[in-house]
SEKOL-668500 format. One record per residue: residue in one letter; x, z, y of N, C-alpha, C in turn. Coordinates in steps of 0.2 Angstrom, whole numbers, plus 5000, padded with zeros to 4 digits. Each point is the difference from the previous one (the first is absolute). Example, Ala and Ser with C-alpha at 12.3 -4.5 7.8 and 13.67 -1.06 7.14 Angstrom:
REM SEKOL-668500
A506650394972499650005006500450005006 S499849965005500450015006499650035005 
END
This chain:
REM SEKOL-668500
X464751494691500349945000500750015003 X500549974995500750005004499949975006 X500749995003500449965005500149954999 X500249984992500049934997499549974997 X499650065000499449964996499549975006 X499850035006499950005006500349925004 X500649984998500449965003499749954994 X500150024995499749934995499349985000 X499450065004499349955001500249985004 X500550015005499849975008500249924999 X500650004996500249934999499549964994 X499850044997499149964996499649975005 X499950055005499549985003500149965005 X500650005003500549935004499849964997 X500049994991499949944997499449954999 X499850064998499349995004499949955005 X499950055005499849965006500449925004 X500750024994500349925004499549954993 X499950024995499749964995499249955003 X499950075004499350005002499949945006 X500750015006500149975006500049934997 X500450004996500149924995499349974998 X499950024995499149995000499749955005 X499850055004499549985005500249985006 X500950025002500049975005500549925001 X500350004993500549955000499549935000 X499750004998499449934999499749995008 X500050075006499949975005500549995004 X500650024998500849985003500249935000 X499749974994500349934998499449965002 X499450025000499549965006500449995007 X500050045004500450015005500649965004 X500350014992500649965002500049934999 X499449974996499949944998499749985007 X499650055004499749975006500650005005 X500350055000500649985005500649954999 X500049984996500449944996499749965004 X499249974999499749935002500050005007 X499850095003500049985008500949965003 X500550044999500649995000500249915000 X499750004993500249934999499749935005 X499350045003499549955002500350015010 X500450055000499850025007500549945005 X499850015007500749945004500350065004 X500750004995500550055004500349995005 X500250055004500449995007500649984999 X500449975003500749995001500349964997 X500449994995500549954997499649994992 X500049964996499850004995500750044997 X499950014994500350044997500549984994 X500550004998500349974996499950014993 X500149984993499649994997499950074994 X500650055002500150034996499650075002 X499750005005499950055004499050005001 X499649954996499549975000499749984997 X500050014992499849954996499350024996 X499250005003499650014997500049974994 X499750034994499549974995499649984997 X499949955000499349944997499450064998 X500250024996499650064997499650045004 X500450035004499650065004499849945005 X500149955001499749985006499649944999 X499749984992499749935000499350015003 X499650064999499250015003500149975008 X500550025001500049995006500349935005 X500150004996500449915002499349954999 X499750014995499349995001499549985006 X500250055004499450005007500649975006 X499349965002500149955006500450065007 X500949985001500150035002500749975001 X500249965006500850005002500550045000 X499950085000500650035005500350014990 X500850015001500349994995500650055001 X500150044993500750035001500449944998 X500649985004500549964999500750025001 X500649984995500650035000500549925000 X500650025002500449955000500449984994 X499849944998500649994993500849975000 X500250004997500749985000500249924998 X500349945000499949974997500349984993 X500149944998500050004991500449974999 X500650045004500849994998500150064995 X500849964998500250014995500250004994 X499349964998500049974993500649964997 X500149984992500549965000499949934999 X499350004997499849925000499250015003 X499549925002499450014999500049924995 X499550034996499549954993499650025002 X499649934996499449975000499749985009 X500549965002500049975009500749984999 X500149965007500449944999500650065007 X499950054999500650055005499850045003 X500550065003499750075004499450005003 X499650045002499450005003500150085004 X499949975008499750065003499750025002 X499750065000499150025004499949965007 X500549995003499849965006499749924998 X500249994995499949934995499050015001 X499750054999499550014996499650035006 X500450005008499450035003499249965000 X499650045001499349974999499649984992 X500650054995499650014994499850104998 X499649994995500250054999500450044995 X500750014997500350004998500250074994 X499849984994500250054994500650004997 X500350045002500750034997499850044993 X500349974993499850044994500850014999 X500150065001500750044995499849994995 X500549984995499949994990500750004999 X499850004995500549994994499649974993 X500649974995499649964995500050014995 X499950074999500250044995499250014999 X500150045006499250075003499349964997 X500050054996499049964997499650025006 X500250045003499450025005500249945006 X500749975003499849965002500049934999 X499949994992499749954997499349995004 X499650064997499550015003499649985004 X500550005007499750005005500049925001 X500649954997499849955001499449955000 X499550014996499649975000499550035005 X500050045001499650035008500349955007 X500750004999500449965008499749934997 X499949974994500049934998499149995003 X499550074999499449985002500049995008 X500450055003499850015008500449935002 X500549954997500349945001499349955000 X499850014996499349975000499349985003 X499850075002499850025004499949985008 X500850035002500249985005500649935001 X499949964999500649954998500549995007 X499449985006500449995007499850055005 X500150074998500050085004500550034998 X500449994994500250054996500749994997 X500550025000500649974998500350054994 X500450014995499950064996500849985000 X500550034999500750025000500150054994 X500449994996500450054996500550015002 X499950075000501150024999500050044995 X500649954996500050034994500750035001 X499950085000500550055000500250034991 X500449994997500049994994500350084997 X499550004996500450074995500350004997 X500149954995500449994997500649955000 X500650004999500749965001499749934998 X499849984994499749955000499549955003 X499750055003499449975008500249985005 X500850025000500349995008500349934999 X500049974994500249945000499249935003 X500249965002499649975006499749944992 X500449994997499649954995499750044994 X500150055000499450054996499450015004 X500050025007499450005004499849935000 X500249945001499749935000499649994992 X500350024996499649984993499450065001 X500050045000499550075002499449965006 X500349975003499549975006499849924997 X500149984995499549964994499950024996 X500150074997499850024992499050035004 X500250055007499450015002499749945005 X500149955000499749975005499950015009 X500650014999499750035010500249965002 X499549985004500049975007500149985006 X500550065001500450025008500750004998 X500250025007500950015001500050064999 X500650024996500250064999500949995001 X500250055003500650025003500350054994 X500849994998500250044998500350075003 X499850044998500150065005500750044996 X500649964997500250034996500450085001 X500149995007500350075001499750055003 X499349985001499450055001500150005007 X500149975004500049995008499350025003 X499749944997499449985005499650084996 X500250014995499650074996500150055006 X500550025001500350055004499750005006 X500049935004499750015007499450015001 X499549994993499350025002500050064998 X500550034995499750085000499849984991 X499949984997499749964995500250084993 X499850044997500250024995499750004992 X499549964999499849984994499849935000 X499849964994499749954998499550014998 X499649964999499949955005499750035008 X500349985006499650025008500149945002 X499349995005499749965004500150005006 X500249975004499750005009499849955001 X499850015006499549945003500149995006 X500149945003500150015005499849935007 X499650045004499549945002500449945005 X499449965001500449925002500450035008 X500050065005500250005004501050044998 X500050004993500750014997500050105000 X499550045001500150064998499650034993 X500250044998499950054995499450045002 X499549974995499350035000500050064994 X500349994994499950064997500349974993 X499850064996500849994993499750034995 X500050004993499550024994500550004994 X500050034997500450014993499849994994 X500149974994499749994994499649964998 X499449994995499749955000499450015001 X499449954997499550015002499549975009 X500649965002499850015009499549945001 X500049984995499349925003499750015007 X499650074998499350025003500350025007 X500550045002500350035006500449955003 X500449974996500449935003499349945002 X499649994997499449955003499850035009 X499750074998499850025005500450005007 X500650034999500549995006500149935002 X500149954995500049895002499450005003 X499150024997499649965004500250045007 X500150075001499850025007500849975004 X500550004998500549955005499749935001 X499849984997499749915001499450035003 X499450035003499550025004500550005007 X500350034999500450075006500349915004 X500649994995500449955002499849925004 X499449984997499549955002499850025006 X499650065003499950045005500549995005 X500650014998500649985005500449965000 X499749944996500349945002500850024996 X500250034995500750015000500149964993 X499449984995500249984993500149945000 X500449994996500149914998499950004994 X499249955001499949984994500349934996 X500549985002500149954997500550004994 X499949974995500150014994501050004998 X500250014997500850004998499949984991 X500649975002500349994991500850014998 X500050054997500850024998500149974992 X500749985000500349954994499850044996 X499850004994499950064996500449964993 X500450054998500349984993499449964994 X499650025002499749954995499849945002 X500349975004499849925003500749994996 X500450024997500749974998500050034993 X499750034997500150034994499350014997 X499649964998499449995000499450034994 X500750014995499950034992499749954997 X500449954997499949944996500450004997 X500350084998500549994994499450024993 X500250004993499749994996499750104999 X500450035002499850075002500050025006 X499850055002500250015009499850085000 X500750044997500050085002499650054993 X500349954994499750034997500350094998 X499350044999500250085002500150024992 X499849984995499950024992499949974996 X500450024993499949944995499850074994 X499849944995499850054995500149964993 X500650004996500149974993499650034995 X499649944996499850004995500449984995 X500450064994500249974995499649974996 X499750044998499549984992499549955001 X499649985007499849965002500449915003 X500850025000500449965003499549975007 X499950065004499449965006500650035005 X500149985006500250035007499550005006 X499950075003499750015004500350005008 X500149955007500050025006499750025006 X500150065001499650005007500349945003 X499649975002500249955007499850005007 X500350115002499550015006499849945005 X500749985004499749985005499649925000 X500049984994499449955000499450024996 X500150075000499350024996499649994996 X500549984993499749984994500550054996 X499849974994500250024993500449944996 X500650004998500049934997500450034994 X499749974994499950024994500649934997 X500650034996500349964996500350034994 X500349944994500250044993500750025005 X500450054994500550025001500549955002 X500049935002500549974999499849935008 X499550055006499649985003499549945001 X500049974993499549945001499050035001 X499749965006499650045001499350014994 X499850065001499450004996499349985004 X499750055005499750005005500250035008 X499749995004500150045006499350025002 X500050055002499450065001500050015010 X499649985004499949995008500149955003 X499649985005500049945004500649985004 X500550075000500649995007499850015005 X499250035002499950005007499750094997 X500350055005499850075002499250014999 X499950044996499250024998500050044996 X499450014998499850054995499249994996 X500049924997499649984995499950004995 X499750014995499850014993499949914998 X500350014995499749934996500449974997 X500049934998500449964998500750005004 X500749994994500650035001500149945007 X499849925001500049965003499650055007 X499750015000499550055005499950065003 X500450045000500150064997500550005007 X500250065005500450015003500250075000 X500750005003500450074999500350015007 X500350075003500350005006500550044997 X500949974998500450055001500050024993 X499849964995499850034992500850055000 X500150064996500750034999500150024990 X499850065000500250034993499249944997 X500550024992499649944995500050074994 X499449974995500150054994499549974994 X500350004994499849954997499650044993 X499449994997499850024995499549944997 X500449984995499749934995500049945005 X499349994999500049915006499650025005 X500250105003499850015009500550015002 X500249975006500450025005499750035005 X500450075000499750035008500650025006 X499649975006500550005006499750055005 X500750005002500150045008499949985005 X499449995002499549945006500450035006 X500650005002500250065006499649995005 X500049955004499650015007499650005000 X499649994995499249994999499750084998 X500550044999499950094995499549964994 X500249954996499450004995500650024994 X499649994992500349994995499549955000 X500649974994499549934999500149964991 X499750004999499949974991500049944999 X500549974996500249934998499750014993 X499549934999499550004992500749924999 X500650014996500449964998499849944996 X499450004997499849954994499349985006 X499550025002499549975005500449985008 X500650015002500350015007499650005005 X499750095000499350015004500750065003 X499550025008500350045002499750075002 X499950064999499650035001500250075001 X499650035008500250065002499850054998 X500650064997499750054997500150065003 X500350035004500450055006499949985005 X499750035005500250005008499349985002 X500050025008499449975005500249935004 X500649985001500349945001500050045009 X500250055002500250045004500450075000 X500450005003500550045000499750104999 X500250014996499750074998500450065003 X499750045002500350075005500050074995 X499649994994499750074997500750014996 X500450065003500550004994500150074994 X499250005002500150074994499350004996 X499749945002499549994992500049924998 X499850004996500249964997498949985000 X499949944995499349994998499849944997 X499449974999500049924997500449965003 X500249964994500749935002499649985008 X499449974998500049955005499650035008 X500050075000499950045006500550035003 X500550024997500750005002500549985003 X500250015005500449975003500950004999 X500249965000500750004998500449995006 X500550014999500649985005500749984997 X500049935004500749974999500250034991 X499649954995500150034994500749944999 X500650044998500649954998500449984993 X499850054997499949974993500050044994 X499649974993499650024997500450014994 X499950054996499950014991499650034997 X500049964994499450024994500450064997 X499550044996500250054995499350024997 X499949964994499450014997499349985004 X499650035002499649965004500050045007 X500750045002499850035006500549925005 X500149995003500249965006500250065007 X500649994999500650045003500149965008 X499950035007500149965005500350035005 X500649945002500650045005499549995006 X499650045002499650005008500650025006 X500349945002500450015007499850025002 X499249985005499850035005499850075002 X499950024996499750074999500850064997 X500649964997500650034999499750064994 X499749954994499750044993500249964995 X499850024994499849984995499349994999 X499649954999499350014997499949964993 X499250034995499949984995499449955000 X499849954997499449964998499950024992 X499450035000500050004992499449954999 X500549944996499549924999499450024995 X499950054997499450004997499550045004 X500250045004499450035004499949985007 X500449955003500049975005500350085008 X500250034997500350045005500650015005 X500249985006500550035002500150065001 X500750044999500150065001500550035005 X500450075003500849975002500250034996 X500650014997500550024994500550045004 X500449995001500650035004500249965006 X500350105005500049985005499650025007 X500150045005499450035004499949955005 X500549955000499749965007500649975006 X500650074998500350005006500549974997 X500449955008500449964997500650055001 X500550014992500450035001500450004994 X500550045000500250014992500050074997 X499650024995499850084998499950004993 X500450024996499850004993499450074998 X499950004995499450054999499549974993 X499650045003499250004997499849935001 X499649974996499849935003499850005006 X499550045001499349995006500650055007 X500650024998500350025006500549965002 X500249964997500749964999499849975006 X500649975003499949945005500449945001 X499549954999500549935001499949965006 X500449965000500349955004499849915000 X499249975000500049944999500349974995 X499750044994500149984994499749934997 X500749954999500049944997500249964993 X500250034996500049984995499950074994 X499849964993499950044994500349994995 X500450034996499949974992500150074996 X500050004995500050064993500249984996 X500150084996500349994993499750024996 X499350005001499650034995499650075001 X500450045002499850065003500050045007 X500449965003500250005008499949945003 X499750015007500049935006500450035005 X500349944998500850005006499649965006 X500250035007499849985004500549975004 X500349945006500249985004499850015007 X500350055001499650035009500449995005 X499749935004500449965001500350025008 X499650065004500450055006500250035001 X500050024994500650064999500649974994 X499949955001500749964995500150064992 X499550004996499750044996500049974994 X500050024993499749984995499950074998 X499350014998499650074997499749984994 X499850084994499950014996499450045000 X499549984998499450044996499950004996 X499350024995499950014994499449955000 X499949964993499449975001499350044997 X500250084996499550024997499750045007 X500150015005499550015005500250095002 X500750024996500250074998500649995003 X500350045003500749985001500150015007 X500850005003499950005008500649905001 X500150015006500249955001500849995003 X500549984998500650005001500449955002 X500450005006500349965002500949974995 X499949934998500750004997500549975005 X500049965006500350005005499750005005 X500350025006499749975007499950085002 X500150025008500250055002499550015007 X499749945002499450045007499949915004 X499750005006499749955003500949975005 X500350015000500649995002500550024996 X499849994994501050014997499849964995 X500449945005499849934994500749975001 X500449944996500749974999499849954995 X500749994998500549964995500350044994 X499950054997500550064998499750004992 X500650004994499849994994500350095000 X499750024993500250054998499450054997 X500150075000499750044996499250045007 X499550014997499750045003499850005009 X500250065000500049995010500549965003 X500449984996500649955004499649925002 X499450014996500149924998499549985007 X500249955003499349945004500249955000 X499149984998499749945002499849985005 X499749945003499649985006499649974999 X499450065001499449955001499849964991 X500050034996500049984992499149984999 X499949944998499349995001499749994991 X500449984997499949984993500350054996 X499950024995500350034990499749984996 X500449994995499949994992500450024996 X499750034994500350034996500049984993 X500849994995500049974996500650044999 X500050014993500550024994500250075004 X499650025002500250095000500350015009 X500049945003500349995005499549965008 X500250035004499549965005500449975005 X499549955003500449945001499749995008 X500250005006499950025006500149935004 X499449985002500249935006499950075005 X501049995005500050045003500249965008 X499349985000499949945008500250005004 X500150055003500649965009500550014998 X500450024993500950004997499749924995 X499549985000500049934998500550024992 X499850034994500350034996499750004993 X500050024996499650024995500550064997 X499650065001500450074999499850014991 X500750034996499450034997500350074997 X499250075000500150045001499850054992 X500550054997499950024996499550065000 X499350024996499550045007500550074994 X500450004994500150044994500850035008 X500349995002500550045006499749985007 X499749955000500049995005500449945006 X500649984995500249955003500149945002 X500249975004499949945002500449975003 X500149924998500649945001499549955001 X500749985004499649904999500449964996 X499349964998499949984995500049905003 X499849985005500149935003499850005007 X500449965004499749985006500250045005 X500149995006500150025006500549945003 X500350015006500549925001500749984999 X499849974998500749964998500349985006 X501049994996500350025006500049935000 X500150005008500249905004499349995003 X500049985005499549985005499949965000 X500049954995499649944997499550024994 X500250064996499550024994499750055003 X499450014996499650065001499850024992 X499750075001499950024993499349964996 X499950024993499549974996499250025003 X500150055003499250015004500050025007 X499450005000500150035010499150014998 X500350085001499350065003499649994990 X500149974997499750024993499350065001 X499449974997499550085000499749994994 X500249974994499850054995500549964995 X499850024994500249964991499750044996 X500249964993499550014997500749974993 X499850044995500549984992499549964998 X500249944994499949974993500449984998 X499950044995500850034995500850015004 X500349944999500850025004500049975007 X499349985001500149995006499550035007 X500649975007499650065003499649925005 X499550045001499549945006500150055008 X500349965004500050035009499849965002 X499550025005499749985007500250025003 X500749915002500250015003499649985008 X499950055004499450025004500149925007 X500950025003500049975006500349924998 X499950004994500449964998499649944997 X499350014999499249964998500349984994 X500250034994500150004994500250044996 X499949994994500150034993500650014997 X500350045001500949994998500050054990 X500249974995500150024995500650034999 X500150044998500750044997500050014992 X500549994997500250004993500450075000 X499450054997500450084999500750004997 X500349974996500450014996500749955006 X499849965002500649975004500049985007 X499250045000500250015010499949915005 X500149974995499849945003499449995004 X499749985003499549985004499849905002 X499550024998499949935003499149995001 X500149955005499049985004499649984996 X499650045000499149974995499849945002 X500349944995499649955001499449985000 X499649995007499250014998499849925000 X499549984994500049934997499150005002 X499949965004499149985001499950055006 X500450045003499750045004500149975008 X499549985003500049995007499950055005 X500250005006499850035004499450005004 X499650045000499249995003500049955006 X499549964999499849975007499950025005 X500749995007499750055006499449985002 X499650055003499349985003500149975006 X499649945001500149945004499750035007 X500250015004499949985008499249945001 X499850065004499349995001500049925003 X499449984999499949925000500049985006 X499750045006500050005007500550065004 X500749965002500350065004499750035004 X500350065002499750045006500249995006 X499750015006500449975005499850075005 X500550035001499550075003500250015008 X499450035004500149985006500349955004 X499649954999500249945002499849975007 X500549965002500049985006499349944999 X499550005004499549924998500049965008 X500249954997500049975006499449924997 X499449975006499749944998500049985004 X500449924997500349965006499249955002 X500249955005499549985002499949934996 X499349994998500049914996500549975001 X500349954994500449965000499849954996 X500149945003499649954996500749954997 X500049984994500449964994499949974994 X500349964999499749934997499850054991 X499649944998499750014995500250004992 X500549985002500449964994501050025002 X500150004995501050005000500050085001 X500550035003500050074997500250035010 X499650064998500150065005500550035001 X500550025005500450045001500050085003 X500350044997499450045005500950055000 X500449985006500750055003499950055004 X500250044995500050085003501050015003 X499750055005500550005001500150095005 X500550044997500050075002500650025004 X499750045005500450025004500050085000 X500850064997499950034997500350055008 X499750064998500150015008500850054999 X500450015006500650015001500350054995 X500749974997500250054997499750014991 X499649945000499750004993500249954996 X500049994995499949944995499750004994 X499949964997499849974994500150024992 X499950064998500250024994500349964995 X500550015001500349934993499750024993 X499750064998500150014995499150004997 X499750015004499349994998499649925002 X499549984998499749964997499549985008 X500049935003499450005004499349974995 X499550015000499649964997499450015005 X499649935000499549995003499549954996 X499550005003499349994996499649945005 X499949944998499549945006499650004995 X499450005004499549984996499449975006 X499749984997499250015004499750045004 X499749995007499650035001499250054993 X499650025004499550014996499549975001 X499749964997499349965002500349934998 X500749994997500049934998499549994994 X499849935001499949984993500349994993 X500549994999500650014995500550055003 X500050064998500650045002500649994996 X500550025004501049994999500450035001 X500150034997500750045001500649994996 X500650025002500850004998500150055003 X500350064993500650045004500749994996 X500349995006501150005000500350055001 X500749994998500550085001500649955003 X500350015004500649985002500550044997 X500750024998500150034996500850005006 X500149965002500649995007499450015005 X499950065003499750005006500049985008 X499949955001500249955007499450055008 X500349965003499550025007499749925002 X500349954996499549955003499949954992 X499449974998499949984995499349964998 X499949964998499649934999499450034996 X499649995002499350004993499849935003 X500049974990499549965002499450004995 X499449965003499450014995499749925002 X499949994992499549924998499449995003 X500049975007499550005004499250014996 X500349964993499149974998500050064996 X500550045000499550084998499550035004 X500249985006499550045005499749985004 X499949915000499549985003499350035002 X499850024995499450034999500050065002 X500450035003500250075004499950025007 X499750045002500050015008500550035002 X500650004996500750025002500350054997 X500750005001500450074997500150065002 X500450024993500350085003500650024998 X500550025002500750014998500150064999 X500250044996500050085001500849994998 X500450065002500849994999499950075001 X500650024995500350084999500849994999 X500350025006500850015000500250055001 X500750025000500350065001500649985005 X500150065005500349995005500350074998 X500849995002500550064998500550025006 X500150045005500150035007500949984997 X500349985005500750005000500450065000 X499650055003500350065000499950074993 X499549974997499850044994500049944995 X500250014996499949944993499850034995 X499750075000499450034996499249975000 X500150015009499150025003499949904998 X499449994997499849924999499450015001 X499749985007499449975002499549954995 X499450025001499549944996499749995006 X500049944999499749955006499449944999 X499450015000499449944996499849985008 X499949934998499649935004499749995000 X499449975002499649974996499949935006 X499949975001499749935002499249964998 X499650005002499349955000500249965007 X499749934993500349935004499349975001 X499750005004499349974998500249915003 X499849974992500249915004499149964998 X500349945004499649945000500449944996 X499649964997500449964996499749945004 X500649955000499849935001500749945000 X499849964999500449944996500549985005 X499850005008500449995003500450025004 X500050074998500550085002500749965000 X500450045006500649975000500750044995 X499750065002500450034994499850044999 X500450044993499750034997500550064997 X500350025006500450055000499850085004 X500050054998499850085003500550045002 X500450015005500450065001499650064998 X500250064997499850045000500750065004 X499650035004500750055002499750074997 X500750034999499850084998500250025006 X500150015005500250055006499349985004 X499849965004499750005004499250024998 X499650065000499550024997499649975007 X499949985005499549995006499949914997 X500749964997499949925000499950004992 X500750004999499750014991500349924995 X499949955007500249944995499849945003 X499949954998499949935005500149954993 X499749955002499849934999500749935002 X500349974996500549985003500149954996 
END
């Protein structure tokens, strides 16, 4: 054997043995380290807590362990949540000092990111959950130009329903000071104001619960939690979606049918009109679900892509991962795709309704295969409607931009579709993309613009020169594709035969009293010369005249906007104050006064902007029970109730419950909930001298008098 040959076993057998080391031993490495991570995390270190950059365990390697009954904690210091250039959905800045004695989630987003789409319905569960332990905070640190504007985050913070305050982070301040390098990341951070631990991407329900119940264990223990309840202005007490659309995401024209199709995400219906908007049907109740049945009964979450074959419609149930069947002549609704739970498998596929989908955003027919832009999963998937099969088509998984082989290619939260018959044009909407594939299942997959996850603009022109932002819609008509190019608020259109692309309408008009014809546009759709856009932030239908560019709003005739769901018939009154005063005896007849009056402690006042409402009624044990409940809508500290004695002669007395909000002079974010309650036990008789009740809100030891 040579010297070379000699030198080439030994490096075999090096290879070997490091293949072998790996094997066997890298599985007990990352045991190891997953146990030093929990010890670390759980331990009570010597000398200064640690700042935040310097300390930041993960959920992950440390949930088992957060689990077991056990104080001692790794803790690091956080910065506070300066910076920002506005805060929405609250009525102004908020500090972590604001919040000592909660436990407080910081979610880094952007309103783009379908992963941190994702996560919101997990922070909306742990809100729920935990209502008065838990405070949730967004910092919306923005990727794109278009996110950095504070009224596109506001509309994003009604289109998804959130719940909390979210700060605009527009120069990435508050990103920077935690260390922050991807989206979505989490911290937490418990009620004595330090950094318990940090987690990255989605999925975190189960790690996020586990770390809240054991801070509310631990914190209760020391006396540090404040349970009492808060309420932050949320843009939906002033913008309530009573317009006739609210955020519609796609539209889908029927020439031949003269029928119109709207996603009308965020009231999660369908609403069905001729081409000239007058209504046919509407398809969901307007309230979040995922029921089958009659088009009145029948609910959607977030419905998106539409796709029409004869009298079915099929939709993009997005947040629900369903597909779902409109029967257009019986208006039945019926699931055919999905488990109605977000699906993880991204490399098989199997029966429709075992399968799990993710964030499906919009759909096309070709023959009987059903074409699906899968955002979540960053594919293309198939449904074949006669076999009932889901499949994935193109795409490995990874968000990114990679042309190729179907199954190698990579996309980017792929949101819209159209064709020409032999190619699906795709809209990939994080890489500011529009892609080409083949529909015969042969072929590879090529990019007609758009250059990677960061090389996104305003820029008309040929091939590599060109970008768009965030393009969430295509159609294509007359040989040409036709681009709702979203955060340029635009309609691009692009030639796939060079590659070129112009605009074609929209973006802003000059003067600071006009704005352009759309704002964030997410899809259209042709019949004949003309183009149908949803317009998205705009809660309408804007039509365009191909030939003359004109534009004008789809007149919708019979179409109302859903009935918002009415507020429970009994308010809630949580953690309430109960005070029962001592017997009062008052006449039998003429009317009860019952003056409450509040004393708000230093430094506080009276929310102007929220509602007091209280509830009198009856003891339990009357013979005839009574109740009235009121809203004061001007919130006072001192105010009159009266009740018609001969309601309640036959009563052994009242009860007053009262829910107010109190707002610190120093924060006009932080809005305290505040509930009362009072039991009046009386005696009736004719010749009671009055019949008047102080009721005080300060004094919890007296409570109220006879006067």
């Amino acid at each position: 054997m040579s010297n070379d040959q000699a030198r080439l076993a030994d490096r075999r057998h090096g290879v070997i043995c490091i293949r072998r080391l790996l094997a066997f031993g890298l599985p007990l490495l990352i045991g190891l380290a997953i146990y030093g991570w929990s010890w670390w995390f759980l331990r009570e270190g010597p000398g200064e807590i640690p700042d935040v950059g310097k300390a930041r365990p993960a959920f992950r390697l440390a949930s088992t362990a957060l689990a077991q009954e056990t104080d001692k904690e790794k803790r690091y210091r956080v910065p506070e949540l300066d910076g920002g250039v506005a805060w929405l959905n609250t009525a102004g800045p908020i500090q972590l000092s604001d919040l000592r004695g909660k436990i407080v989630i910081l979610d880094f987003w952007t309103l783009c990111c379908i992963n941190c789409i994702h996560v919101l319905p997990d922070l909306a569960r742990l809100e729920k959950k935990y209502p008065n332990q838990v405070v949730v905070i967004g910092v919306h640190s923005a990727k794109f130009e278009n996110e950095k504007n504070s009224e596109s985050i506001r509309k994003a913070i009604l289109r998804y329903e959130i719940s909390h305050p979210v700060v605009n982070d527009a120069n990435m301040k508050i990103w920077r000071a935690y260390g922050v390098n991807s989206w979505p990341t989490i911290h937490v951070i418990d009620p004595e104001g330090n950094g318990v631990g940090y987690a990255t991407g989605e999925g975190l329900y189960e790690p996020l619960d586990n770390v809240i119940a054991k801070l509310i264990t631990l914190h209760r223990r020391k006396k540090t939690l404040n349970e009492e309840p808060l309420r932050f202005d949320l843009a939906r007490f002033k913008e309530r979606g009573d317009s006739l659309l609210f955020f519609p995401g796609k539209v889908l024209a029927d020439a031949a049918g003269q029928r119109l199709f709207i996603a009308d995400s965020t009231h999660h219906r369908i609403v069905i009109t001729d081409l000239n908007g007058k209504k046919i049907a509407i398809a969901g109740s307007g309230m979040p679900g995922k029921t089958d049945g009659s088009f009145d009964k029948a609910s959607f979450n977030d419905p998106q892509g539409l796709a029409l074959d004869g009298d079915t419609l099929y939709v993009a149930d997005r947040k629900n991962d369903l597909i779902r069947a409109l029967d257009l002549k019986s208006q039945k609704v019926k699931t055919i795709a999905g488990t109605g739970d977000q699906g993880q498998d991204r490399e098989r596929g199997g029966p429709a309704l075992t399968t799990g989908l993710n964030s499906p955003w919009d759909l096309l027919l070709h023959g009987r295969t059903l074409f699906i832009a899968m955002a979540g999963h960053h594919q293309i998937w198939t449904l074949d409607l006669d076999k009932a099969v889901l499949a994935p088509y193109a795409g490995n998984g990874r968000e990114d931009i990679k042309d190729g082989s179907l199954d190698a290619a990579s996309f980017a939260q792929p949101s819209g579709l159209a064709s020409d018959g032999t190619r699906l044009f795709v809209a990939d909407s994080e890489v500011s993309a529009v892609r080409s594939l083949p529909l015969s299942g042969r072929g590879e997959v090529a990019s007609l613009v758009g250059e990677g996850l960061f090389e996104f603009g305003d820029v008309d022109g040929t091939g590599a020169k060109v970008r768009l932002q965030h393009a969430l819609g295509v159609a294509f008509h007359a040989g040409k594709l036709y681009v709702a190019d979203t955060y340029n608020s635009k309609i691009k259109v692009i030639d796939p035969a060079d590659r070129s692309c112009i605009t074609f309408l929209g973006g802003k008009e000059k003067g600071w009293l006009t704005s352009g014809p759309f704002n964030e546009p997410g899809g259209l759709s042709f019949a004949g010369e003309k183009i149908y856009v949803a317009d998205t932030n705009n809660h309408r239908i804007r039509v365009v005249d191909l030939a003359t560019k004109a534009v004008s709003t789809l007149d919708l005739q019979g179409v109302t906007a859903p009935k918002v769901a009415q507020e429970a018939s009994a308010p809630v009154f949580p953690n309430p104050t109960k005070v029962t005063l001592p017997a009062a005896t008052v006449p039998r007849t003429g009317e009860l006064a019952l003056e409450v009056e509040l004393t708000l402690p230093a430094g506080f006042k009276l929310n102007p902007d929220a509602q007091m409402t209280y509830v009198v009624e009856t003891l339990p044990g009357a013979k005839t029970a009574w109740s009235e409940t009121r809203k004061l809508d001007t919130p006072k500290t001192a105010f009159r109730v009266a009740v018609p004695a001969d309601k309640i002669n036959e009563a052994n007395g009242l009860m007053l419950s009262l829910v107010y909000y109190e707002r610190g002079n120093g924060s006009q974010a932080i809005c305290r909930v505040k509930s009362r309650i009072w039991e009046i036990p009386l005696k009736f008789d004719a010749s009671a001298a009055t019949g008047v009740i102080h009721l005080l809100g300060s004094d919890v030891a007296k409570g109220g008098s006879v006067r």
